[in-house]
VOTISE-578356 format. One record per atom (N, C-alpha, C, O): x, y, z; atom name; residue in one letter. Coordinates in steps of 0.1 Angstrom, whole numbers, always signed. Layout:
BEGIN
@xx: X yy: Y zz: Z at: CA aa: a
...
END
This chain:
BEGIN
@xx: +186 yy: -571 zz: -136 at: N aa: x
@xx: +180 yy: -559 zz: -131 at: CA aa: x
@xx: +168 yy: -555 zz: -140 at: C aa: x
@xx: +169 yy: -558 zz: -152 at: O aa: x
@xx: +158 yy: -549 zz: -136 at: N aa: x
@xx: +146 yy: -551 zz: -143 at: CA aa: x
@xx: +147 yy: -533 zz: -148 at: C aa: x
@xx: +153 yy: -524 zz: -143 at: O aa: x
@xx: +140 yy: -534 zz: -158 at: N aa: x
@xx: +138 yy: -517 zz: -165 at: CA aa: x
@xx: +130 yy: -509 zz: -155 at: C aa: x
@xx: +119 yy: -510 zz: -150 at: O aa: x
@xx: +142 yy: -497 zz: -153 at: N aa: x
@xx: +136 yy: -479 zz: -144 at: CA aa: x
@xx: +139 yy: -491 zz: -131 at: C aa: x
@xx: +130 yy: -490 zz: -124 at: O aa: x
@xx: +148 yy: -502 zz: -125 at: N aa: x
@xx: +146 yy: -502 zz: -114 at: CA aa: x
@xx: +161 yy: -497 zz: -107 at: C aa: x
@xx: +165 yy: -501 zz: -97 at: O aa: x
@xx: +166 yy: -486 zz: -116 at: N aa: x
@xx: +180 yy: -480 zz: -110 at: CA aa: x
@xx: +177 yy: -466 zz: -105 at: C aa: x
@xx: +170 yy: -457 zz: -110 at: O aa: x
@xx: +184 yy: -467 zz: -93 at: N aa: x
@xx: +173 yy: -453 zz: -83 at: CA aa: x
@xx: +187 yy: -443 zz: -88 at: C aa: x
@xx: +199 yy: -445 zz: -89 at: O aa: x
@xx: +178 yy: -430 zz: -90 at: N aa: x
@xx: +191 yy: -417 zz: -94 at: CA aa: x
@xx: +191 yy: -404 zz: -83 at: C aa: x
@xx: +182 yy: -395 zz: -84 at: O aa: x
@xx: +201 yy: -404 zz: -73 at: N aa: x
@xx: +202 yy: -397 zz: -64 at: CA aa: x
@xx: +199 yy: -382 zz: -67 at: C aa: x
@xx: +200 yy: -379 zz: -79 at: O aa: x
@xx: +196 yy: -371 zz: -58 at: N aa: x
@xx: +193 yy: -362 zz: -64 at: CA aa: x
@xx: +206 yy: -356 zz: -72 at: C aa: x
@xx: +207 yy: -353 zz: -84 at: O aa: x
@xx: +219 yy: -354 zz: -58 at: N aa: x
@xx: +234 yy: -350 zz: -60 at: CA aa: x
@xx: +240 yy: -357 zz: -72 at: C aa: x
@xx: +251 yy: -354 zz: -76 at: O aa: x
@xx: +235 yy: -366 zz: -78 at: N aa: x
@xx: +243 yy: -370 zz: -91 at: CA aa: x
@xx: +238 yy: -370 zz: -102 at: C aa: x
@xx: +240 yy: -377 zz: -111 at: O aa: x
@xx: +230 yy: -361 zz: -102 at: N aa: x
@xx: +225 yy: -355 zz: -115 at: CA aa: x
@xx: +226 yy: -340 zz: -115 at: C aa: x
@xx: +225 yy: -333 zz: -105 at: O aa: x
@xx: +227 yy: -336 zz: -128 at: N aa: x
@xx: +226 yy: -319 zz: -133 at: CA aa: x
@xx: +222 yy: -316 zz: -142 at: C aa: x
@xx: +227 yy: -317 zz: -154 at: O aa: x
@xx: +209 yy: -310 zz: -137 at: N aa: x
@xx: +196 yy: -306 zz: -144 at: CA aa: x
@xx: +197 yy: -291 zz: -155 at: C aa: x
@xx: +205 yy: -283 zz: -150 at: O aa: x
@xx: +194 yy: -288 zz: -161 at: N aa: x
@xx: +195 yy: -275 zz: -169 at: CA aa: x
@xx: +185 yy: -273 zz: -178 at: C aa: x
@xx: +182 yy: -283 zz: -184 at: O aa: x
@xx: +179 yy: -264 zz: -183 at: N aa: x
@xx: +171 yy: -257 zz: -186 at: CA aa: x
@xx: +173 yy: -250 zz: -202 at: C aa: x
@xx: +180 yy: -240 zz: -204 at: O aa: x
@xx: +168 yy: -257 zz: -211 at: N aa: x
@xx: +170 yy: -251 zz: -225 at: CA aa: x
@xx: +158 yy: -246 zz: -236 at: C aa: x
@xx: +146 yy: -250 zz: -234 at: O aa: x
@xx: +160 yy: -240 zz: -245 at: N aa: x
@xx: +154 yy: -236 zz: -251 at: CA aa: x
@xx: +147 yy: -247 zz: -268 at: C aa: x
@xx: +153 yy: -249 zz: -279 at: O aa: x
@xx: +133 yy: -252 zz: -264 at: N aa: x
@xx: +129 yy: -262 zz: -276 at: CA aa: x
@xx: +132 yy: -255 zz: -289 at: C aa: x
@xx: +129 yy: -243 zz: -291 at: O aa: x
@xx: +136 yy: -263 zz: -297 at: N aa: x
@xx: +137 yy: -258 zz: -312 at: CA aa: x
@xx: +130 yy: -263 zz: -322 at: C aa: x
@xx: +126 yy: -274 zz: -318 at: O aa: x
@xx: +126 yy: -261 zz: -331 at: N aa: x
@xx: +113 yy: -265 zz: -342 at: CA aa: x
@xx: +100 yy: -262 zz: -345 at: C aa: x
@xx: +96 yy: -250 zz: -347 at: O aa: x
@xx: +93 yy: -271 zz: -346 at: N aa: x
@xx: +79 yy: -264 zz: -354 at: CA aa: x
@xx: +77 yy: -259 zz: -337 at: C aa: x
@xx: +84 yy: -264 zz: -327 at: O aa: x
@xx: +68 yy: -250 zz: -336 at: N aa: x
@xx: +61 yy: -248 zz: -324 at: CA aa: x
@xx: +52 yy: -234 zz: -321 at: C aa: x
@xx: +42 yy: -232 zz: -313 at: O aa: x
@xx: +59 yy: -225 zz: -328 at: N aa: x
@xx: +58 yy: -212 zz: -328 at: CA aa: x
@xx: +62 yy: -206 zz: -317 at: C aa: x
@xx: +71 yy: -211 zz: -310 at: O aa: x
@xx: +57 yy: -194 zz: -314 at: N aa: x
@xx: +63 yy: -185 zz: -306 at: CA aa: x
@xx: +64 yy: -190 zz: -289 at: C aa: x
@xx: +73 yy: -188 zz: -281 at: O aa: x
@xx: +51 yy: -197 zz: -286 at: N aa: x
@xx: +58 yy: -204 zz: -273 at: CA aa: x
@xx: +64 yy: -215 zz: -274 at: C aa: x
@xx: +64 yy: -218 zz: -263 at: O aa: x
@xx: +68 yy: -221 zz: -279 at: N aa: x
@xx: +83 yy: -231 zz: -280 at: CA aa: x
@xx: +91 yy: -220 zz: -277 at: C aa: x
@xx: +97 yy: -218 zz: -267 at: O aa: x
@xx: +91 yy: -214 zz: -286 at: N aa: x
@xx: +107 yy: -203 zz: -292 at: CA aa: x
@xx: +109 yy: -192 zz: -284 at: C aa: x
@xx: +117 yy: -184 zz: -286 at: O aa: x
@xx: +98 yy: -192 zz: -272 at: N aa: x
@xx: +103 yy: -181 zz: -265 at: CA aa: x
@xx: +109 yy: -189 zz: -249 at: C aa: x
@xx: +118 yy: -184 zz: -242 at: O aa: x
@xx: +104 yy: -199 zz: -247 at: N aa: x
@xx: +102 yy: -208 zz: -234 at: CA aa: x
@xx: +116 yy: -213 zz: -228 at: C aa: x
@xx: +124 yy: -212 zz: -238 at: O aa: x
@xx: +122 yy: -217 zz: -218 at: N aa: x
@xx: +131 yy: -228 zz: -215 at: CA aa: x
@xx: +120 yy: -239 zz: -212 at: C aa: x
@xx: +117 yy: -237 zz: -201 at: O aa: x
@xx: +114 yy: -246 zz: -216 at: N aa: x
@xx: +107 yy: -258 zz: -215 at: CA aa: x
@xx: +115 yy: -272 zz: -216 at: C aa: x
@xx: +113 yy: -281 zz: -208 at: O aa: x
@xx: +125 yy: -274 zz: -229 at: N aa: x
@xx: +133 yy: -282 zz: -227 at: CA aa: x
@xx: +141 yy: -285 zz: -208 at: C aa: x
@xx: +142 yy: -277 zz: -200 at: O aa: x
@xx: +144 yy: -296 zz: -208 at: N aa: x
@xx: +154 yy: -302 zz: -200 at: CA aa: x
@xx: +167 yy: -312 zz: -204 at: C aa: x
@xx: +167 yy: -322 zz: -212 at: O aa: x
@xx: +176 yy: -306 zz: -197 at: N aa: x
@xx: +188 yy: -315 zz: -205 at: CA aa: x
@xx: +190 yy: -324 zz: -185 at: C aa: x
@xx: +189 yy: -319 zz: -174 at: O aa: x
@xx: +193 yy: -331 zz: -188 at: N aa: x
@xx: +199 yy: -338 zz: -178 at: CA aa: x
@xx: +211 yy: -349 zz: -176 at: C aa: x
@xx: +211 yy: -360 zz: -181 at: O aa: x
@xx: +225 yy: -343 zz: -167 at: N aa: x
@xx: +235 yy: -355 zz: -171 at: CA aa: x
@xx: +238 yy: -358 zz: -159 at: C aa: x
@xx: +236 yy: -351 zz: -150 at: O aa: x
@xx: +244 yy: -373 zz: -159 at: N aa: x
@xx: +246 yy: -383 zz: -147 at: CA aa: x
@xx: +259 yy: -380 zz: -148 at: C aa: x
@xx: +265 yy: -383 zz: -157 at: O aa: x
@xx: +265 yy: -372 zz: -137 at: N aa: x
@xx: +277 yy: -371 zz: -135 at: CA aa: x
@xx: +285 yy: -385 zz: -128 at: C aa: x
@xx: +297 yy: -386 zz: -126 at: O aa: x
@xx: +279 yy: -391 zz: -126 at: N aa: x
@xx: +290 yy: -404 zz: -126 at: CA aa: x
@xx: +293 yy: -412 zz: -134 at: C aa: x
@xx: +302 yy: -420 zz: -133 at: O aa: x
@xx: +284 yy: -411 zz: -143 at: N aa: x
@xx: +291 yy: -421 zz: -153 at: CA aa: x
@xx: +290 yy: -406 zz: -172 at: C aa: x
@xx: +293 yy: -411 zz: -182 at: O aa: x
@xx: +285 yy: -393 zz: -172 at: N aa: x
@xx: +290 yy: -387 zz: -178 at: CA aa: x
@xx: +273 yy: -387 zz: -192 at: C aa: x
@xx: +270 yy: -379 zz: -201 at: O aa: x
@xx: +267 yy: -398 zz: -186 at: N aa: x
@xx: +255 yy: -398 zz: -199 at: CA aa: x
@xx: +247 yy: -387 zz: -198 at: C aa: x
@xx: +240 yy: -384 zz: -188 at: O aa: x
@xx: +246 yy: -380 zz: -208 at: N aa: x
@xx: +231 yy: -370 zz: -209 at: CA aa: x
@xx: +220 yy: -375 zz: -220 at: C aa: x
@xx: +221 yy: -382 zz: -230 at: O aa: x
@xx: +207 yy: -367 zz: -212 at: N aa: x
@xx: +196 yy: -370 zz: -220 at: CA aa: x
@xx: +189 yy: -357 zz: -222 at: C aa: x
@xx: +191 yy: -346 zz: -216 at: O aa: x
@xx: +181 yy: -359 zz: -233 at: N aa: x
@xx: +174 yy: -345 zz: -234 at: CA aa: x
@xx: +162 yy: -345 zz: -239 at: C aa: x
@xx: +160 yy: -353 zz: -248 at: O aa: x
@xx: +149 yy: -335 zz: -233 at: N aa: x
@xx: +135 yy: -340 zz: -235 at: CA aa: x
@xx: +130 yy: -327 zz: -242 at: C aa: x
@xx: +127 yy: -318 zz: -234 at: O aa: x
@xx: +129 yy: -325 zz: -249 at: N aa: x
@xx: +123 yy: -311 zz: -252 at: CA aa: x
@xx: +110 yy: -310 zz: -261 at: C aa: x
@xx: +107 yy: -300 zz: -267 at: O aa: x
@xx: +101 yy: -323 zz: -260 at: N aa: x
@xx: +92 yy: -328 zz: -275 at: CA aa: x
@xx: +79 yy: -324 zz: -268 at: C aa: x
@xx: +68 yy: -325 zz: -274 at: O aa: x
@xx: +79 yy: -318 zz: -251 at: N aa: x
@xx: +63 yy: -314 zz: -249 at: CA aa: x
@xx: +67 yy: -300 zz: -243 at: C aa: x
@xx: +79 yy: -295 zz: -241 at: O aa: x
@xx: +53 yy: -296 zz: -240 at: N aa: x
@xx: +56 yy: -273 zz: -240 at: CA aa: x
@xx: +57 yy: -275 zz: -224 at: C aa: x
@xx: +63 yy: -265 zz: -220 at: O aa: x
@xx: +55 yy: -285 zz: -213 at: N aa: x
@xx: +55 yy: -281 zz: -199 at: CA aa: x
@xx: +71 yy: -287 zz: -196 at: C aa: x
@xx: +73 yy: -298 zz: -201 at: O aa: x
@xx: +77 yy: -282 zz: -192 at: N aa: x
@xx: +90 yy: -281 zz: -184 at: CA aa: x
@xx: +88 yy: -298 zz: -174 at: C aa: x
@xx: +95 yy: -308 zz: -176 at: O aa: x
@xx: +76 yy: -296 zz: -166 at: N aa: x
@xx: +74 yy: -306 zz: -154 at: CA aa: x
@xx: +69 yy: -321 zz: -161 at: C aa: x
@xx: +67 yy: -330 zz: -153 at: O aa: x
@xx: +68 yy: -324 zz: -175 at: N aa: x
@xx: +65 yy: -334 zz: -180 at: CA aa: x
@xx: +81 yy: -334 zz: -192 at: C aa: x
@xx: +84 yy: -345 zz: -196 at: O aa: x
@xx: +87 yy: -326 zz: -194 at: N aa: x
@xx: +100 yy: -332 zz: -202 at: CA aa: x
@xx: +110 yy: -334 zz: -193 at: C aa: x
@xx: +119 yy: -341 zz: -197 at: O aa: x
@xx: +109 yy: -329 zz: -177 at: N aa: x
@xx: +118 yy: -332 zz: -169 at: CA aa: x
@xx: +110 yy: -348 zz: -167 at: C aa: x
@xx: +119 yy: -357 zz: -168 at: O aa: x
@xx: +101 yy: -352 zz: -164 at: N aa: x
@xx: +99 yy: -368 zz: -161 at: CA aa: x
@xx: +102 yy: -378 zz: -170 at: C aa: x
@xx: +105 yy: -389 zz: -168 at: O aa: x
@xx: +100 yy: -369 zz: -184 at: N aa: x
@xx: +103 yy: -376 zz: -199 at: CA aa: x
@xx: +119 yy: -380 zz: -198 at: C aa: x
@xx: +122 yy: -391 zz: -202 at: O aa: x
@xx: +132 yy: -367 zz: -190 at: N aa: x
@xx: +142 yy: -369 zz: -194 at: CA aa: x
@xx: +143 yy: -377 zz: -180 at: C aa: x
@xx: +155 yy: -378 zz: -180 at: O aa: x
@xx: +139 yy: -383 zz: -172 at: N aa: x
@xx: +142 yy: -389 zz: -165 at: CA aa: x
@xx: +141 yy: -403 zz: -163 at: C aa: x
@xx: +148 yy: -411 zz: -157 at: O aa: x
@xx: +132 yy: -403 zz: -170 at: N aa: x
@xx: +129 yy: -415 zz: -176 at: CA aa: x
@xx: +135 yy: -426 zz: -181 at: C aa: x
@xx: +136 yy: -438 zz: -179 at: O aa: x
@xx: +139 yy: -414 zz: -194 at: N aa: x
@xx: +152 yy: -420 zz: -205 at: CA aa: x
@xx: +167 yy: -426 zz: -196 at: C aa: x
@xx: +174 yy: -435 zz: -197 at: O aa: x
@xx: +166 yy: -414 zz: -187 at: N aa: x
@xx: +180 yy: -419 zz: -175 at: CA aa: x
@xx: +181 yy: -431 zz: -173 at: C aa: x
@xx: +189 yy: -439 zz: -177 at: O aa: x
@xx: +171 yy: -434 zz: -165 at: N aa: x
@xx: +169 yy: -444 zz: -162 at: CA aa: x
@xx: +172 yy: -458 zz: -169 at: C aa: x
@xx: +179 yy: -467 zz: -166 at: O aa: x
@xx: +161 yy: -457 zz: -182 at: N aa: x
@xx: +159 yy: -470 zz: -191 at: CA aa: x
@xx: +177 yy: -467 zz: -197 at: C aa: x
@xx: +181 yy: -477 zz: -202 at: O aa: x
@xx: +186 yy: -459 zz: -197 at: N aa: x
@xx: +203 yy: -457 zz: -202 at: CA aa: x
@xx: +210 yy: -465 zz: -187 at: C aa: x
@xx: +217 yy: -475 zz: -185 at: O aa: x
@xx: +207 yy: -458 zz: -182 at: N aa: x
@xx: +216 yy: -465 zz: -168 at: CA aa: x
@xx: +214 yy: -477 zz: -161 at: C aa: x
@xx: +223 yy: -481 zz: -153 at: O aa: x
@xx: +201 yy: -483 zz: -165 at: N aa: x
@xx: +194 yy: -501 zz: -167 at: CA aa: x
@xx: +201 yy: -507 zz: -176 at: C aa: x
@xx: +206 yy: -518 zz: -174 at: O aa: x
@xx: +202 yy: -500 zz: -186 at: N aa: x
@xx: +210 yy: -508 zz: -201 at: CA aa: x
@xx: +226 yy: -510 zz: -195 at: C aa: x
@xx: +233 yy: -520 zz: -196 at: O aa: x
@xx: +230 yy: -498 zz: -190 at: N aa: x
@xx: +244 yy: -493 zz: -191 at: CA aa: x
@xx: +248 yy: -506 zz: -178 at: C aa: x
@xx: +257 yy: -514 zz: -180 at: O aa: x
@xx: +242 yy: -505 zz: -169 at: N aa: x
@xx: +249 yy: -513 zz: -159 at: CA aa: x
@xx: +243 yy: -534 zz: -161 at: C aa: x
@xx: +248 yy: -544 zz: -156 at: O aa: x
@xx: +231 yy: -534 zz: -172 at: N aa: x
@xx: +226 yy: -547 zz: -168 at: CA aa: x
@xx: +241 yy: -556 zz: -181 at: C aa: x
@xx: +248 yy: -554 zz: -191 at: O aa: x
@xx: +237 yy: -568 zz: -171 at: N aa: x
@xx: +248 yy: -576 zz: -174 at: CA aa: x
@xx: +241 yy: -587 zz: -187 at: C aa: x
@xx: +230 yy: -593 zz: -186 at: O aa: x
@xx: +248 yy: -587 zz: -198 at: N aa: x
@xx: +242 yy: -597 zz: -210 at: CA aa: x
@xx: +243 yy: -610 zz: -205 at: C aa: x
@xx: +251 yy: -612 zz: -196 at: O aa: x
@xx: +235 yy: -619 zz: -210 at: N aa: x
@xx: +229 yy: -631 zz: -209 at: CA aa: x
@xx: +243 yy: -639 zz: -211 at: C aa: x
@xx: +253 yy: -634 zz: -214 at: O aa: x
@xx: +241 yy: -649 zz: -209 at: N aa: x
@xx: +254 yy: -660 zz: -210 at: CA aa: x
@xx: +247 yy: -671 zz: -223 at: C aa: x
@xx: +236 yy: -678 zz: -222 at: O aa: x
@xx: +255 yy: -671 zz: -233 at: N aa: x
@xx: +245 yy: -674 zz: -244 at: CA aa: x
@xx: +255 yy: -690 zz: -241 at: C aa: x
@xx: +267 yy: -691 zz: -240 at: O aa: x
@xx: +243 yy: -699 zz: -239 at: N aa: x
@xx: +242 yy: -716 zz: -241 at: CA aa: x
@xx: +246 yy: -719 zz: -253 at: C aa: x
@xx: +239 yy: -714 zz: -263 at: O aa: x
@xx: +260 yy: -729 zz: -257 at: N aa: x
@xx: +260 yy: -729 zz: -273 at: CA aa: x
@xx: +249 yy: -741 zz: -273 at: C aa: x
@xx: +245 yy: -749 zz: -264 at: O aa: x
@xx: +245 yy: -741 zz: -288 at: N aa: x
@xx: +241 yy: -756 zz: -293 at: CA aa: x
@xx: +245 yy: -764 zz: -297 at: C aa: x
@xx: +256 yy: -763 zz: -301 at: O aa: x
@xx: +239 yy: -776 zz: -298 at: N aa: x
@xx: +248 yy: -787 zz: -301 at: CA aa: x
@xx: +248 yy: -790 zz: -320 at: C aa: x
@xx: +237 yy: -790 zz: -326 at: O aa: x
@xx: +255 yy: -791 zz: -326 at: N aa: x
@xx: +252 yy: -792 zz: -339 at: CA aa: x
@xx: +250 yy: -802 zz: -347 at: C aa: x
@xx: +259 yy: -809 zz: -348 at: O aa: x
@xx: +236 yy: -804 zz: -354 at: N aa: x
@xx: +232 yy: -816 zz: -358 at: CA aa: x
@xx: +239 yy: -823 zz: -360 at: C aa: x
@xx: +251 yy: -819 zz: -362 at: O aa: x
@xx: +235 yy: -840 zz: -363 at: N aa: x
@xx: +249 yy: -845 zz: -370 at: CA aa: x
@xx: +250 yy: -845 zz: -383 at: C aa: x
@xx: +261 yy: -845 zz: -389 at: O aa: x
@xx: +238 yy: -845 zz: -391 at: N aa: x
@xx: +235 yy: -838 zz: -405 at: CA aa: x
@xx: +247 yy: -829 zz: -407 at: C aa: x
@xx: +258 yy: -832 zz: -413 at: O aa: x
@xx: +244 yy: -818 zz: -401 at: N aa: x
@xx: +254 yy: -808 zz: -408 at: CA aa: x
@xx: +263 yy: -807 zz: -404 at: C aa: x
@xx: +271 yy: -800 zz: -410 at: O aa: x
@xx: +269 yy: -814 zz: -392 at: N aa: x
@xx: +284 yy: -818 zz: -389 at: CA aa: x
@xx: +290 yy: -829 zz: -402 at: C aa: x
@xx: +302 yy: -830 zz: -406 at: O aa: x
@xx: +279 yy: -836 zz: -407 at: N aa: x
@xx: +283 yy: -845 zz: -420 at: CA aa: x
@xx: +287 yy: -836 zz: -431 at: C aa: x
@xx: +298 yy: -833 zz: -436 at: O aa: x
@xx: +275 yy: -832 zz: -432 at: N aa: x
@xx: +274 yy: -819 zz: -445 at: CA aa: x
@xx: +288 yy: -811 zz: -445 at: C aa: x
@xx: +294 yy: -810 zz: -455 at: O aa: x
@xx: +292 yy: -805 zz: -432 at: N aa: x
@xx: +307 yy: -799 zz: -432 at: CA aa: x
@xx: +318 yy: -806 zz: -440 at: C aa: x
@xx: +322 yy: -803 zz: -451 at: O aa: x
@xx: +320 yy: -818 zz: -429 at: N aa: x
@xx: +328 yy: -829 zz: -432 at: CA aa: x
@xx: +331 yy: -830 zz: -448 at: C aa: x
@xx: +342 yy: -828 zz: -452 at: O aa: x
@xx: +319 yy: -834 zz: -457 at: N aa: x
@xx: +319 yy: -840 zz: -464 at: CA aa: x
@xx: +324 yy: -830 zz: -478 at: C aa: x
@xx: +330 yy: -834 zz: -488 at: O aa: x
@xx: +320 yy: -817 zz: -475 at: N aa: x
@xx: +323 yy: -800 zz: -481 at: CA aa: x
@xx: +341 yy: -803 zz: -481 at: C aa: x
@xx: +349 yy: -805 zz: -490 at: O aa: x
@xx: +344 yy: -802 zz: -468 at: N aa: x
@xx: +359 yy: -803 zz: -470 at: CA aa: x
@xx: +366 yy: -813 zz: -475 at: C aa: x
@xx: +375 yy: -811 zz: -482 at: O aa: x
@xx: +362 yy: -824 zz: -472 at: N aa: x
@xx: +366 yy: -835 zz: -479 at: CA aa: x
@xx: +370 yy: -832 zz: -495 at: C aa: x
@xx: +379 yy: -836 zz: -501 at: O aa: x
@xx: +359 yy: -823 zz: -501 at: N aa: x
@xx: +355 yy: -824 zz: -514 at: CA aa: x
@xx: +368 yy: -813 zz: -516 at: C aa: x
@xx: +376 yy: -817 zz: -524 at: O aa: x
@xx: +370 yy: -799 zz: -510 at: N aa: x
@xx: +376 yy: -788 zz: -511 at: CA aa: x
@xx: +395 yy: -798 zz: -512 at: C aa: x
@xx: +403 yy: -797 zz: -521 at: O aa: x
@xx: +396 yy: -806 zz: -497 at: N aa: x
@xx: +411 yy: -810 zz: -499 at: CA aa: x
@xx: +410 yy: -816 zz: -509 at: C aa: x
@xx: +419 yy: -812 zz: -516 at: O aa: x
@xx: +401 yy: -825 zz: -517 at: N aa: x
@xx: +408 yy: -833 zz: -531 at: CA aa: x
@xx: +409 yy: -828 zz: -541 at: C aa: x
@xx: +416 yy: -832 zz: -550 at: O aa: x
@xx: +403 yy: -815 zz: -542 at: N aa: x
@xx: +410 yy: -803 zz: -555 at: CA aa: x
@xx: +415 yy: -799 zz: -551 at: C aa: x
@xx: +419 yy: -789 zz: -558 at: O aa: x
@xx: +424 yy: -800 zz: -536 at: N aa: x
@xx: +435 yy: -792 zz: -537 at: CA aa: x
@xx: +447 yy: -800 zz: -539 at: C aa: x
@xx: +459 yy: -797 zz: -541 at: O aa: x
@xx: +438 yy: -815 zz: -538 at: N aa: x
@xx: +452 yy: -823 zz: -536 at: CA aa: x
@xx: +457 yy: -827 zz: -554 at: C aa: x
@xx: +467 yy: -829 zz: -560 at: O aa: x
@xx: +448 yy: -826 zz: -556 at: N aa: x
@xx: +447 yy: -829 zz: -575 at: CA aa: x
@xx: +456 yy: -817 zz: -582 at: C aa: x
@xx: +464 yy: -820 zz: -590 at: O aa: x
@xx: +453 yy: -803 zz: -578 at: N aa: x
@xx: +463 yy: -793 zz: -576 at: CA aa: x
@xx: +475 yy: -793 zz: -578 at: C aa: x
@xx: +481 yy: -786 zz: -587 at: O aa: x
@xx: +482 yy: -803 zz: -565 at: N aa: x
@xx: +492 yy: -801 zz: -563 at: CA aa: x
@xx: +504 yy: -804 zz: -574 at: C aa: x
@xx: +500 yy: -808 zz: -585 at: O aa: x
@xx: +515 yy: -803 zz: -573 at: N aa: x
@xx: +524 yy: -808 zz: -581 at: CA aa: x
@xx: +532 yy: -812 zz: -576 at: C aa: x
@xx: +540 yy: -805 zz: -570 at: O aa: x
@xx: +535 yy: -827 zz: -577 at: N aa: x
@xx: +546 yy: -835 zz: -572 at: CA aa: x
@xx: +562 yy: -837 zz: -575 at: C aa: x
@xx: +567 yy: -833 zz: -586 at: O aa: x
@xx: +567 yy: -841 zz: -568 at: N aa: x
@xx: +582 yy: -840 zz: -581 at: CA aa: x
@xx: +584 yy: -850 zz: -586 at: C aa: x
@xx: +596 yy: -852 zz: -587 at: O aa: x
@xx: +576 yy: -862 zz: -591 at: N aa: x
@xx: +577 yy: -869 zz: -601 at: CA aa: x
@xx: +573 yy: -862 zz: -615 at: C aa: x
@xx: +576 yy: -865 zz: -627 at: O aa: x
@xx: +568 yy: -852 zz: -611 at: N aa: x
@xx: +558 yy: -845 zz: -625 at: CA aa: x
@xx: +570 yy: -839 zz: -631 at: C aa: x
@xx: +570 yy: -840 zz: -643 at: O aa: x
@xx: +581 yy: -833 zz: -625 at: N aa: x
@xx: +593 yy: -825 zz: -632 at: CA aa: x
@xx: +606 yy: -834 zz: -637 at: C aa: x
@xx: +615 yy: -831 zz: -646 at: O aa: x
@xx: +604 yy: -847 zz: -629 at: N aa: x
@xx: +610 yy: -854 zz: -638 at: CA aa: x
@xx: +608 yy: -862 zz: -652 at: C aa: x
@xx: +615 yy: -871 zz: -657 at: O aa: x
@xx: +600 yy: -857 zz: -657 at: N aa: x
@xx: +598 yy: -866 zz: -670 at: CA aa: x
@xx: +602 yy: -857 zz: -681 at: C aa: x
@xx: +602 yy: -860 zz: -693 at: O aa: x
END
């Protein structure tokens, strides 16, 4: 599925209207300019509040919907293993080899307790 190509019904979204917070001065702080928007079927909200027109953070928060609910439903890749050299399939090999014979030198036999 390619990015923004998930269509969002009008009835499954709910739009609301809030008040921006931060630098801005008095028209920020007096405005509902923000938009909050949530996809009631699957419960995600987004929120745009970073420009002063209402009609450009509502396209902002829709936006974001979109690129969330592309992500939310696209299916991950099927990862191909590799094959592993034979170098470092040696190199393994040869690691453990080295690890069992200290462990086997380690050990203690029970000839060792009888003497």
């Amino acid at each position: 599925m390619a990015k923004n190509s998930y269509q969002i019904r009008d009835e499954d979204i709910e739009v609301t209207h809030v008040k921006g917070s931060g630098p801005g001065g008095q028209h920020r702080n007096k405005r509902m300019t923000g938009v909050r928007i949530k996809h009631l079927p699957t419960g995600l909200l987004v929120t745009a509040t970073e420009r002063r027109s209402q009609e450009q953070n509502r396209a902002a928060a829709m936006e974001r919907m979109k690129n969330k609910l592309s992500d939310l439903y696209k299916t991950p890749k099927v990862r191909i293993k590799t094959k592993s050299s034979r170098r470092s399939v040696e190199e393994r090999l040869t690691e453990k080899h080295k690890v069992s014979q200290k462990k086997e030198s380690r050990r203690v036999t029970r000839g060792d307790f009888e003497k």
